[in-house]
N, C-alpha and C positions, 0 to 999 in steps of 0.2 A: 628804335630798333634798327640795325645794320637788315643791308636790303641781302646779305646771304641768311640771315636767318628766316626774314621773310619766306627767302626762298624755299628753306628747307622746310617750315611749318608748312606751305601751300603742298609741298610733295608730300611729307605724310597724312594730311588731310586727304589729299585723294586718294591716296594707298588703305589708307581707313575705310574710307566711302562703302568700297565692293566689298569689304568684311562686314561693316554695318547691316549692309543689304544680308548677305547670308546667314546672320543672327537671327532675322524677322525671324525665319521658316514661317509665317502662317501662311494658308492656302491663299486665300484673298488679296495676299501680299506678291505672292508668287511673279505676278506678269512684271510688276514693278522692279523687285528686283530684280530679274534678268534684263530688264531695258536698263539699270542704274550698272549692271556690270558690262556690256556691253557696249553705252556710252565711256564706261572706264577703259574698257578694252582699248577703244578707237582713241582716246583722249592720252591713254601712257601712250602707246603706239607712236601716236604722233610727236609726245614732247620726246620718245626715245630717238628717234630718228634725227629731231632737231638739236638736241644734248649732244649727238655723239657730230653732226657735223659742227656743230658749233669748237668744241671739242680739237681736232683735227687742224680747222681753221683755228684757230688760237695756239695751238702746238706748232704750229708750222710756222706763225709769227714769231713764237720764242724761238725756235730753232735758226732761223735766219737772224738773231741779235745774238747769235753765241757767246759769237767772240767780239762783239760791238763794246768799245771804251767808251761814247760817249754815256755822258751820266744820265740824260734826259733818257735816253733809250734804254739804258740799265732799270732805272724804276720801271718803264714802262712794261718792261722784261720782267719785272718782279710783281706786279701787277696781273699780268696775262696769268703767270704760273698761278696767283690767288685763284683767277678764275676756272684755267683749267681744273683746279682741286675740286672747285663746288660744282662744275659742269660733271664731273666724272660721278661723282655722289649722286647726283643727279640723273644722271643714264643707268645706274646702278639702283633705284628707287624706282622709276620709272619700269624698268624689266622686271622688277618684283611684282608693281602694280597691275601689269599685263599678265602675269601669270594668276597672280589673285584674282583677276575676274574673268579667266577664261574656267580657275575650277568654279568660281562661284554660280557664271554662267550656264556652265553644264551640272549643276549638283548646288541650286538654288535654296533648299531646304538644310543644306549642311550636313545631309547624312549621308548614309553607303545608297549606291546608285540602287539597289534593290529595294529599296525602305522608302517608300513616301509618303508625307503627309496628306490627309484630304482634309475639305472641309465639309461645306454641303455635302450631302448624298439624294442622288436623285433616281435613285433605284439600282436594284440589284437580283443575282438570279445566279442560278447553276448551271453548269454544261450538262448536257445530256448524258456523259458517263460520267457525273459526278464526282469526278475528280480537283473541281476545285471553282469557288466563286467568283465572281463578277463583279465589280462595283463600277458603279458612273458617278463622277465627280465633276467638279468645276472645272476639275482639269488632267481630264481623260480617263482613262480605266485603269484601277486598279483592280489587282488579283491577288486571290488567299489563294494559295494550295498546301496541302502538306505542312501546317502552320505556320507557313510563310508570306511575306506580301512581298510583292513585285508590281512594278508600272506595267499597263499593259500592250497590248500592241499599235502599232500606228501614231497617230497624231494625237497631241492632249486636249482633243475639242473638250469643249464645256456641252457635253450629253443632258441632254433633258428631255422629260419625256418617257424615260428609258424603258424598254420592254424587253426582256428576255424567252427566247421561247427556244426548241430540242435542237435547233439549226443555227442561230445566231441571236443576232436581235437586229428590236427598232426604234429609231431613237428619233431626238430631233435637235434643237440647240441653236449654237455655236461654233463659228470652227477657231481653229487654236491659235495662238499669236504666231503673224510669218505664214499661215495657211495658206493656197491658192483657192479654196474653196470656197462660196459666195457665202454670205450672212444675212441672215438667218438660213439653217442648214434642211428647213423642209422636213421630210418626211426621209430619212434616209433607211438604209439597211446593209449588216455587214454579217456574212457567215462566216466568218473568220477571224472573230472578234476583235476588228476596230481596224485591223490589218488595210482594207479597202472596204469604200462606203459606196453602195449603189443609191445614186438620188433617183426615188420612189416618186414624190411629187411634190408641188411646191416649191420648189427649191430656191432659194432667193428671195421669197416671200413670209414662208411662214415659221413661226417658232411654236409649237406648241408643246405645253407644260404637259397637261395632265392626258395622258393616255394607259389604256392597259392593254393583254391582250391574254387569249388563250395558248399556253404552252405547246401544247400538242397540236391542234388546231389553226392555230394562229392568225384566227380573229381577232383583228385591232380594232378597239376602240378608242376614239378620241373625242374631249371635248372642243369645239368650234367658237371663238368669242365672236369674230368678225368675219364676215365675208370674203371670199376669196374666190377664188378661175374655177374652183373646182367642188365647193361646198355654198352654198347660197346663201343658208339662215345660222344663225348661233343656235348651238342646242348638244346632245349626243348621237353619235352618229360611227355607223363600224361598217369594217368592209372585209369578205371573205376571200379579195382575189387581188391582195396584191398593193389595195389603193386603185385598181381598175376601176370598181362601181363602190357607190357608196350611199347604204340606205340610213334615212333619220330616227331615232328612236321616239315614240309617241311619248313617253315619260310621264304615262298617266299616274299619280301616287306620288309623285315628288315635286315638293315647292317650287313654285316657281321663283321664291325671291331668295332661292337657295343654290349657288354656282358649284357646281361638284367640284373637288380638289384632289383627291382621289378615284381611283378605280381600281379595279377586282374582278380579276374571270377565272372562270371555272378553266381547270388543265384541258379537263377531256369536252365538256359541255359548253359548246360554245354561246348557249344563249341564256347561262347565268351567268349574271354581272353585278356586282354591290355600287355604288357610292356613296362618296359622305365628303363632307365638310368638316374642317377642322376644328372651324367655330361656333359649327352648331351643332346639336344635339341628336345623337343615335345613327342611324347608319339604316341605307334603302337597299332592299335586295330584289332583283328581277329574274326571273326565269323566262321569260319571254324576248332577249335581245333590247332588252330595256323599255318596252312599249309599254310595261304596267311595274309599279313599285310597292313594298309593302314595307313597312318601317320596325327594323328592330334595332332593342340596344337602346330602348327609352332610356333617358335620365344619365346617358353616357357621353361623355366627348370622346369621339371618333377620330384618332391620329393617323391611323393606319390599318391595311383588311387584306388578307392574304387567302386563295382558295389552295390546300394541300394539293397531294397528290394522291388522297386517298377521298378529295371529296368535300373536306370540311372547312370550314371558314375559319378562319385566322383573326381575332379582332384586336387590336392595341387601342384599349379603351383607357379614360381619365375621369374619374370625378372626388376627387381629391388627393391621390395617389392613382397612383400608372396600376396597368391591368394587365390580364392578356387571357382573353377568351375565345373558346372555340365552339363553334356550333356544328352539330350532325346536322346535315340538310332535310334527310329525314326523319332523321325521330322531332326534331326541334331542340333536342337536348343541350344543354348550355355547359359545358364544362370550365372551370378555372384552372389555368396554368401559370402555376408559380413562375415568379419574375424575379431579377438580380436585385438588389435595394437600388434606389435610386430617388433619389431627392429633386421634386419640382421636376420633372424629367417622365417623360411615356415613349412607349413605341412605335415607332414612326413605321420602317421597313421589317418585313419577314419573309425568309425564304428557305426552303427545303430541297433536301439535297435528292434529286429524283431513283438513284439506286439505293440510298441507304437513309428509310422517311424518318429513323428518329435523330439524323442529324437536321439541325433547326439554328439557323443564325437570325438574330433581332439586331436592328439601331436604334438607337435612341435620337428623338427629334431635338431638345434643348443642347444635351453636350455632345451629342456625334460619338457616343458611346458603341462601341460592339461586340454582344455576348454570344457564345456559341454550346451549344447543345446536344450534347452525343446520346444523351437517354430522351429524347421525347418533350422535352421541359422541363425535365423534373430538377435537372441541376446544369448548374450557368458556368464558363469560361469566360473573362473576357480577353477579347483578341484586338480589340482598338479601344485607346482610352483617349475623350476629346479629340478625336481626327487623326489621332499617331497610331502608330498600327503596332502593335505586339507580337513579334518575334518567337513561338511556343516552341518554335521546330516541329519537328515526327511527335504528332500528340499521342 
């Protein structure tokens, strides 16, 4: 094979490259492509610059054998003009290549800058006037309003943790690719959702998964695995002021060879709390700040637990089909709340929209499913299907 065609196959392969990358869109793929288009970036970049001197230098050699009669210089003259031909194709492939992975880089997912994909969901919540949801993902927040999705504010940390309450929230994680901010991102807080993070505690040390907290109140609780500056033992443990003090919960009533994965607090009561385990069986409720537990939800897998805002438990139960139960705290009463069909799939996340309680949005934990609810349960929309978010408009 002629070494100009080489040439030109190695240029469209790299020209491919950042298109390839923008094909992925899946969320998990996300960091990779933008590192595959921004190597591309700097890599056209660079052969652009050297193509067009090269370029230049070679026109300027034909130019000086204009009018040259020798023969040896003639070929030589007919030669350069071959090269300048493929040099110029070449710086013309090259600026293509740079402009494809500057949109790829900025618009990695290949869609409209307001539409992103998510994958995981690591919790989710509503603003105080209710006008539109929250989500935490691998890679930053997204926002429903008005049956729209949008990226949300600030940097795309990888949120975990996540806690929403009537001010902002509290989160823990990750910080974003390119961040200045240290890793693992502690105990942070932003009331201005995602805009500016205040580091709360830990910062640089610790990541923690599972916490919840009271909406209204905004007692956080958090599970602890390992010791750190400022917690001593593994176990649960919440604090009323901040992450200032921080008391242990006695956790009388719940297994010990049973690691919480979730959590659940009451909006207004701050010393009711649920948890459960994914993989094991029924779900622990406390009314004490967690220092005693009583077990309901026998014979159920416990995905996910949500306290309204009028009081009642929220349950995304599984024992061979997905559920969704709610319990009166006081009567004990157990009601069933119709779910969307769903195959091999339960409900992970649930949250309520706090001026208007029968809007009701659920996820689903296997396909990243999300349905929305304007009567109470009774009938399902969905607004993300698999991680891709759905466009309803003004519903």
């Amino acid at each position: 094979m002629k070494l100009n065609k080489v040439f030109t196959l190695f240029l469209l392969g790299m020209t491919i490259l950042p298109a390839i990358a923008a094909a992925h869109g899946g969320e998990e793929e996300s960091t990779t492509d933008s590192m595959i288009s921004l190597y591309s970036f700097f890599g056209f970049g660079f052969l652009f610059l050297l193509f067009i001197i090269l370029y230049f230098i070679k026109q300027y050699k034909i130019n000086t054998m204009e009018n040259s009669k020798n023969q040896e210089e003639r070929k030589q003259r007919k030669t350069l003009k071959n090269h300048v031909k493929w040099l110029r194709i070449g710086w013309i492939i090259s600026i293509v290549g740079v402009v494809i992975s500057v949109v790829v880089f900025f618009n990695p997912g290949g869609e409209s800058n307001n539409v992103t994909e998510f994958g995981h969901i690591h919790g989710m919540g509503y603003n105080s006037e209710g006008d539109h949801l929250v989500l935490a993902t691998h890679t930053g927040l997204k926002v429903y309003e008005d049956g729209n999705w949008r990226d949300g504010e600030g940097e795309n940390h990888d949120y975990m943790g996540f806690a929403k309450t009537n001010d902002g929230f509290y989160a823990s994680g990750h910080p974003a690719l390119g961040s200045q901010l240290k890793d693992p991102l502690g105990i942070v807080k932003s009331t201005d959702e995602g805009k500016s993070l205040e580091q709360l505690a830990l910062y640089g040390q610790v990541d923690f998964h599972t916490t919840g907290i009271s909406y209204n109140k905004q007692t956080l609780y958090v599970i602890n695995h390992v010791p750190n500056e400022i917690i001593s033992n593994p176990g649960l443990y919440y604090t009323k002021d901040e992450v200032q003090t921080w008391t242990q919960s006695q956790m009388a009533g719940f297994p010990t060879e049973i690691v919480p994965e979730g959590i659940a607090v009451h909006p207004n009561d701050n010393g009711i709390v649920a948890l459960f385990n994914r993989n094991s069986d029924g779900l622990y409720l406390s009314r004490d700040n967690g220092d005693s537990f009583e077990k309901l939800f026998d014979g159920f897998q416990v995905l996910g637990a949500y306290f309204d805002f009028n009081g009642k438990l929220w349950v995304g139960t599984y024992a061979g089909q997905a559920g969704l139960q709610q319990l009166d705290l006081d009567s004990g009463e157990i009601t069933q709340v119709s779910v969307p069909d769903m195959t091999e799939d339960t409900i992970q996340y649930i949250a309520q929209n706090p001026t208007n309680t029968e809007e009701i949005v659920i996820t689903t934990y296997n396909n990243i499913d999300m349905y929305k609810s304007n009567d109470g349960g009774q009938t399902w929309s969905m607004i993300a299907d698999k991680g891709k978010p759905i466009q309803t408009e003004n519903e």
